[in-house]
KETORKOL-297991 format. One record per residue: residue number from 1; z, y, x of N, C-alpha, C in turn; residue in one letter. Coordinates in pm, 1 decimal. Each point is the difference from the previous one (the first is absolute). Layout:
% KETORKOL-297991
(NUM, (Z, Y, X), (Z, Y, X), (Z, Y, X), 'A')
...
This chain:
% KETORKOL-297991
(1, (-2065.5, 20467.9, 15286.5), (97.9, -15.4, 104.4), (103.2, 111.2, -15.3), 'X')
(2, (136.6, -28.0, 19.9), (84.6, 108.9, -48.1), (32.1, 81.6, 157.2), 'X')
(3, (-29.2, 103.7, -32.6), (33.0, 140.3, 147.2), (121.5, -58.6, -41.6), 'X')
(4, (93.3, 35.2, 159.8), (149.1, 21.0, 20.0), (-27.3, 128.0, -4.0), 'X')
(5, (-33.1, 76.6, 127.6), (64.5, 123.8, 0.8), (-137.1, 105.2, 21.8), 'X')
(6, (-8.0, 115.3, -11.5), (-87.5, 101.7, 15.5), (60.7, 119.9, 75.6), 'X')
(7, (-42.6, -3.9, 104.4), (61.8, 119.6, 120.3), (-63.7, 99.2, 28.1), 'X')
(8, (32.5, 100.1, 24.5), (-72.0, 125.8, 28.4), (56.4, 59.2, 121.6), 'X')
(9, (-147.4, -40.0, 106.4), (51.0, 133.9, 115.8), (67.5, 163.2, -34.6), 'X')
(10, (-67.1, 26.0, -70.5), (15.1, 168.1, -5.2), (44.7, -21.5, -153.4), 'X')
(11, (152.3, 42.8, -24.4), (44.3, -25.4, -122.6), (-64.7, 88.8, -87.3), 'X')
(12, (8.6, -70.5, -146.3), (-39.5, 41.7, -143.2), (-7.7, 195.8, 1.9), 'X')
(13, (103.1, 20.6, 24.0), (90.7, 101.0, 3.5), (-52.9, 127.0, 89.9), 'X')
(14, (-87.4, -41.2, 109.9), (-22.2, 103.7, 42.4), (-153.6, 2.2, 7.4), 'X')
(15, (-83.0, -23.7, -115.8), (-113.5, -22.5, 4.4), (-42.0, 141.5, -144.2), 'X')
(16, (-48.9, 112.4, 31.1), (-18.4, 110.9, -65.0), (-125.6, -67.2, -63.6), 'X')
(17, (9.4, 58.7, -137.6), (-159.4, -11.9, -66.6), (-22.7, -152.8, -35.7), 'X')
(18, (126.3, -74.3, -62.0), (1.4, -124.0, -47.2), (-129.0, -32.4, -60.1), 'X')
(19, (-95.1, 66.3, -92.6), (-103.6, -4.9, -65.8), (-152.4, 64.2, 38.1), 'X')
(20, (34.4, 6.2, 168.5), (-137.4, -0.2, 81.8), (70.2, -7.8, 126.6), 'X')
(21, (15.2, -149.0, 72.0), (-4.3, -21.2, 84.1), (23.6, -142.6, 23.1), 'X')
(22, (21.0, -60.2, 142.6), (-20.5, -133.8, -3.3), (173.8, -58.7, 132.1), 'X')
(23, (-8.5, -101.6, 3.3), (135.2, -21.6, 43.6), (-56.2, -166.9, 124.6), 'X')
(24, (86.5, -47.6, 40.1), (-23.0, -110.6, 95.6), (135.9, -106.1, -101.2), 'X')
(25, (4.9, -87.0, -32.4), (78.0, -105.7, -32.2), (7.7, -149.5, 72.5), 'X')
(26, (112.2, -88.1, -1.4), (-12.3, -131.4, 103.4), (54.0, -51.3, -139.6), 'X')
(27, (-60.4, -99.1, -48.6), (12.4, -122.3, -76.2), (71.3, -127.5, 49.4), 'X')
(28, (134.8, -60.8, -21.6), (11.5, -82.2, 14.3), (-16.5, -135.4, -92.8), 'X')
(29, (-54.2, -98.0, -19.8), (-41.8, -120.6, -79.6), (110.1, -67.1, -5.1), 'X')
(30, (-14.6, -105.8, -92.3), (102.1, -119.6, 17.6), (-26.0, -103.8, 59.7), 'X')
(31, (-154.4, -14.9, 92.6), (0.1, -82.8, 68.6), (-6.1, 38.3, 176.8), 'X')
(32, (94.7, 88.6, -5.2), (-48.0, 46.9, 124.1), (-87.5, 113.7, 52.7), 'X')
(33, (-126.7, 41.4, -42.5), (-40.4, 114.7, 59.4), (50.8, 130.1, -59.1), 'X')
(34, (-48.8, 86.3, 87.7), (-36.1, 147.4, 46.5), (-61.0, 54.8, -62.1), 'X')
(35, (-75.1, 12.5, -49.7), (-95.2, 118.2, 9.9), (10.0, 145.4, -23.8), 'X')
(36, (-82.3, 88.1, 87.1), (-20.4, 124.1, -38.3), (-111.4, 14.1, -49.2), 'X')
(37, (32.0, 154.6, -83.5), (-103.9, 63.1, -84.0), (53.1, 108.3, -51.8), 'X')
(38, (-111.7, 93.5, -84.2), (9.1, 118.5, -14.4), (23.3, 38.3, -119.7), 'X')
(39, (42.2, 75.8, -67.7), (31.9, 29.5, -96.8), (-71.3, 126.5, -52.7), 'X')
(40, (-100.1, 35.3, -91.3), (-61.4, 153.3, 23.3), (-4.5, 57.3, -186.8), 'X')
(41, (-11.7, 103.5, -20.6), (-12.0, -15.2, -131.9), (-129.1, 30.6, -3.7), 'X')
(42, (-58.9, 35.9, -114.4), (-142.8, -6.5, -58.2), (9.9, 157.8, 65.1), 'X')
(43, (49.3, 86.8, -47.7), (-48.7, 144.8, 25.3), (34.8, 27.0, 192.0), 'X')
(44, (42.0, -96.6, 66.0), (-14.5, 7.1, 135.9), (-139.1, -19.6, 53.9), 'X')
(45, (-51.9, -100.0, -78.3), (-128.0, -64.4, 18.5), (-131.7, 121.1, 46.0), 'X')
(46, (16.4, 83.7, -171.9), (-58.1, 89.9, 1.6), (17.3, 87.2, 102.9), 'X')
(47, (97.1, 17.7, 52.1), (54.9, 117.5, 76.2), (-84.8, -51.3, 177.8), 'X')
(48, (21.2, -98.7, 23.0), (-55.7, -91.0, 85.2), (-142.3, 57.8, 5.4), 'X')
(49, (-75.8, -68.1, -116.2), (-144.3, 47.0, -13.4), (-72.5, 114.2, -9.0), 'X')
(50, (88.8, 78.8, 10.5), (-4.0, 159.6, -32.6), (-21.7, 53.0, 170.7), 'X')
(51, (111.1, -57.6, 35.3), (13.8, 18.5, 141.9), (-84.9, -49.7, 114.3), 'X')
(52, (-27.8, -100.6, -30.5), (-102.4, -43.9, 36.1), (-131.4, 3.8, -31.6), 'X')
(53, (-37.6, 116.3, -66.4), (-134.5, 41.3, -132.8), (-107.9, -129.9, 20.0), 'X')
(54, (65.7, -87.5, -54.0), (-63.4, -50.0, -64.4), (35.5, -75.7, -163.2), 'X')
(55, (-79.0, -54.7, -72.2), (-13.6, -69.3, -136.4), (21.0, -144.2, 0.9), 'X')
(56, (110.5, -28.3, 70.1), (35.0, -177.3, -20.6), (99.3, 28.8, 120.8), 'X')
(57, (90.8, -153.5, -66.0), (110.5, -38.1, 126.2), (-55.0, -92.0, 42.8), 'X')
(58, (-4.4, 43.8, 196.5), (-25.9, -105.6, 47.5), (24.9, -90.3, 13.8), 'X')
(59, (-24.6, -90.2, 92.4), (68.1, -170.1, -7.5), (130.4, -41.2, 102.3), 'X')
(60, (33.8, 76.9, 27.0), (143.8, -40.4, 59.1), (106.6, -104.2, -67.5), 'X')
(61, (34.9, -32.7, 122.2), (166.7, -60.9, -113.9), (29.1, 20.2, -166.7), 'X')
(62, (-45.9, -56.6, -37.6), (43.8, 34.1, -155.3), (145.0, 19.0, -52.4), 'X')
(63, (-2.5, 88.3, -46.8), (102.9, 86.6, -30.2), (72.1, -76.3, -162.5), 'X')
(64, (144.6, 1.4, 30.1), (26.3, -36.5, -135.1), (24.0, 146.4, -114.7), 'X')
(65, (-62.2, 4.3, -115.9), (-41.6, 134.4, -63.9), (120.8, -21.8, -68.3), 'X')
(66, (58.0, 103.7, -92.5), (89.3, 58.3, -44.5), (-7.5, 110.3, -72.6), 'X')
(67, (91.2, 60.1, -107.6), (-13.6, 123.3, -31.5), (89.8, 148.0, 56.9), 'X')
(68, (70.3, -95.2, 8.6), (114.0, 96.7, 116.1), (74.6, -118.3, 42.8), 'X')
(69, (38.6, 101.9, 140.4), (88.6, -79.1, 81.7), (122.6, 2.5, 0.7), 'X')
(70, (71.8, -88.7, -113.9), (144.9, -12.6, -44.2), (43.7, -216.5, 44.7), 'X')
(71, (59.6, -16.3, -5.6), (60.9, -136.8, 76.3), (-36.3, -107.8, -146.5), 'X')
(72, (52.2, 62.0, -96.9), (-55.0, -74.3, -120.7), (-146.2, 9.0, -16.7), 'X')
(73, (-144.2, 73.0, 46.8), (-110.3, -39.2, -9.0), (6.1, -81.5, 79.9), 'X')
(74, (61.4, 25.8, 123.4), (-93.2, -63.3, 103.0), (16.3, -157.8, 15.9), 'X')
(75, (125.0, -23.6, -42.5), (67.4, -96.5, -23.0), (-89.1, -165.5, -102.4), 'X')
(76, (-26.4, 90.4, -122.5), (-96.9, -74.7, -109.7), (-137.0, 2.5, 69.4), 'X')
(77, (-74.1, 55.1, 64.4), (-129.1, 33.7, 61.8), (14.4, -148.1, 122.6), 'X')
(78, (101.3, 0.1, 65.8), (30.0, -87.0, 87.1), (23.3, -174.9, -19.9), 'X')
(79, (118.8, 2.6, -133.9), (6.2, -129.2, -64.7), (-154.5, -43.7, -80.6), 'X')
(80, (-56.8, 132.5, -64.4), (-121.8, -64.9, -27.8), (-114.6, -83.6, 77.6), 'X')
(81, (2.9, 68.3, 151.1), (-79.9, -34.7, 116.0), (42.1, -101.7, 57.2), 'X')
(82, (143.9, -66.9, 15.4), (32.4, -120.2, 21.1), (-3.1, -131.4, -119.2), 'X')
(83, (-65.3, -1.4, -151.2), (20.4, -89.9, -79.5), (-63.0, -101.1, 60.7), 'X')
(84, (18.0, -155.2, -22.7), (-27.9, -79.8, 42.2), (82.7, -58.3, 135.0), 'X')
(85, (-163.5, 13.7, 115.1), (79.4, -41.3, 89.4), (-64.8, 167.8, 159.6), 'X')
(86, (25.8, 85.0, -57.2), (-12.0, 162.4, 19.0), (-128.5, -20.1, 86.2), 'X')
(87, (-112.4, -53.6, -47.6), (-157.0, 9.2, 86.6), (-28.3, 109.5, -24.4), 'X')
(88, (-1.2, 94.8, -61.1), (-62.4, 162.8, 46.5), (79.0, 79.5, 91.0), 'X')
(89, (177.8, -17.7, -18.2), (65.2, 48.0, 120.0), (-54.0, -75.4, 128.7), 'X')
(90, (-32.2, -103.8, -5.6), (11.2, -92.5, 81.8), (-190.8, 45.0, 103.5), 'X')
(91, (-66.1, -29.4, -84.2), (-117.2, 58.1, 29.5), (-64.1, 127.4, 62.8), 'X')
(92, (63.3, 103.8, -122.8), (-11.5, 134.6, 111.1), (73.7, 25.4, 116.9), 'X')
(93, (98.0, -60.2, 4.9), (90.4, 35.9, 89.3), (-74.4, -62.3, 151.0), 'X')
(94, (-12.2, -136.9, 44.6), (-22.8, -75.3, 67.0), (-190.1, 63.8, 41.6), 'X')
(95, (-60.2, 22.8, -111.9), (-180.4, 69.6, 24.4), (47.0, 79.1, 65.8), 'X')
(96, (110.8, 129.7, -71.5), (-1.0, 119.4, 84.0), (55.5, -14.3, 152.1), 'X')
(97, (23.6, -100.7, 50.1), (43.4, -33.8, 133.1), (-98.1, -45.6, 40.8), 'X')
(98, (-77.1, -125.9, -7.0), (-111.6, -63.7, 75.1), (-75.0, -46.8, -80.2), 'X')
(99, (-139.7, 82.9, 0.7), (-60.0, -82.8, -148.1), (-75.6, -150.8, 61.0), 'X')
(100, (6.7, -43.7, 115.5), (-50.2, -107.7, 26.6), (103.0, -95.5, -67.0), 'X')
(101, (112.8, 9.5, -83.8), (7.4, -82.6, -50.4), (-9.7, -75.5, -108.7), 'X')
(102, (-111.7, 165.3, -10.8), (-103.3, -54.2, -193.0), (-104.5, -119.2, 80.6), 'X')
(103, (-8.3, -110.4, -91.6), (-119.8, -53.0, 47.7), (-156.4, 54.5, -78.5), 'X')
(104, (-64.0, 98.2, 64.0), (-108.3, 34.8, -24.6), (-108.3, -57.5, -29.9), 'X')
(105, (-10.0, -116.7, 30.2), (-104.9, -109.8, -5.8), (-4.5, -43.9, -145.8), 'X')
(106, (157.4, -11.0, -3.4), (-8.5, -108.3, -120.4), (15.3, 105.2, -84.3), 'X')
(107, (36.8, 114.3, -60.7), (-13.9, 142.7, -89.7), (-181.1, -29.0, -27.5), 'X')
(108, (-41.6, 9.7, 118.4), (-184.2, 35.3, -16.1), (-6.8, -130.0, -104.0), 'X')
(109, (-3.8, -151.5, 74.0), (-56.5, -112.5, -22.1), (28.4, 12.9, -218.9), 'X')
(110, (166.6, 53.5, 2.9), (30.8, -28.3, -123.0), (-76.0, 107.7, -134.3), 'X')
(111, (-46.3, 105.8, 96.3), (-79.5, 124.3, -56.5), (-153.2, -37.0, -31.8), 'X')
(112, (-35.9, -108.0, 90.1), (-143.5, -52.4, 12.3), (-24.6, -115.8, -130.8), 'X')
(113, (156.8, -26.2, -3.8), (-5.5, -145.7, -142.8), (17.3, 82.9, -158.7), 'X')
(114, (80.9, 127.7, 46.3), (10.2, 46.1, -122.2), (-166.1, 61.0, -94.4), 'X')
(115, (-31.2, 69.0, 137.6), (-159.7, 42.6, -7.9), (-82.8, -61.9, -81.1), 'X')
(116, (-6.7, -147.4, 57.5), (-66.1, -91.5, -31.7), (43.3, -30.6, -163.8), 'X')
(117, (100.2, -69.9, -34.6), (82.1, 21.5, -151.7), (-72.4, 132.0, -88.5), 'X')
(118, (32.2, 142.7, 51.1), (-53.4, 79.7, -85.9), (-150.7, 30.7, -19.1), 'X')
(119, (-35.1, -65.7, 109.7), (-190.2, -9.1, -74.1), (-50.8, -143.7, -84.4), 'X')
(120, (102.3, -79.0, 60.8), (-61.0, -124.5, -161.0), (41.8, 83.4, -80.9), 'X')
(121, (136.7, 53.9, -96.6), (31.9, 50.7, -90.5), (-100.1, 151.9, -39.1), 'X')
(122, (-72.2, 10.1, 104.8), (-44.9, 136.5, -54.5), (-194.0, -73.8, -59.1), 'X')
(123, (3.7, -126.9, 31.9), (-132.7, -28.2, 26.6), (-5.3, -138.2, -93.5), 'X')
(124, (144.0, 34.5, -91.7), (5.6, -100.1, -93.4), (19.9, -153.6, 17.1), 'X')
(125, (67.1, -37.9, 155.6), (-1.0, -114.9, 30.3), (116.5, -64.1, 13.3), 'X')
């Protein structure tokens, strides 16, 4: 799906430490939506986890990763996340608002068929 435009509350420009830190962006689509999301680089991550002493990022909003925060990463990081018809923009964005609108049932039911699949194959069947 082709982004129109990529907006930034808090411009490019006044964001210190392009290559450890994270930013807020609004995505516009060509069919109409919105979405927000985050923009963070890898060594923010760390910085995050540091701060938070612990050894993993938690599960929040997923963050779109980067190596620094310049308009041309963020830009390719973004068109990559919209190819198709933008279901991972589309996905995190909408979970990180209300995850009741994952259907949970059917995730399990489809986890329960895959299950099933990898023990014939493991059991030679």
């Amino acid at each position: 799906m082709k982004v129109l435009n990529i907006s930034y509350p808090t411009p490019l420009s006044e964001i210190s430490k392009k290559d450890d830190n994270n930013i807020d962006i609004f995505i516009e689509l060509e069919d109409g939506s919105t979405i927000t999301a985050v923009v963070s680089t890898a060594q923010n991550l760390i910085t995050r986890m540091k701060e938070d002493n612990v050894n993993f990022v938690s599960p929040p909003q997923p963050d779109i990763i980067v190596s620094t925060l310049t308009e041309e990463n963020i830009k390719k990081a973004v068109d990559e996340y919209a190819i198709g018809d933008a279901f991972w923009l589309k996905l995190l964005y909408v979970a990180s608002l209300d995850k009741s609108v994952i259907d949970m049932d059917r995730i399990n039911q489809y986890l329960s068929q895959l299950k099933k699949l990898n023990e014939e194959l493991l059991n030679g069947g």
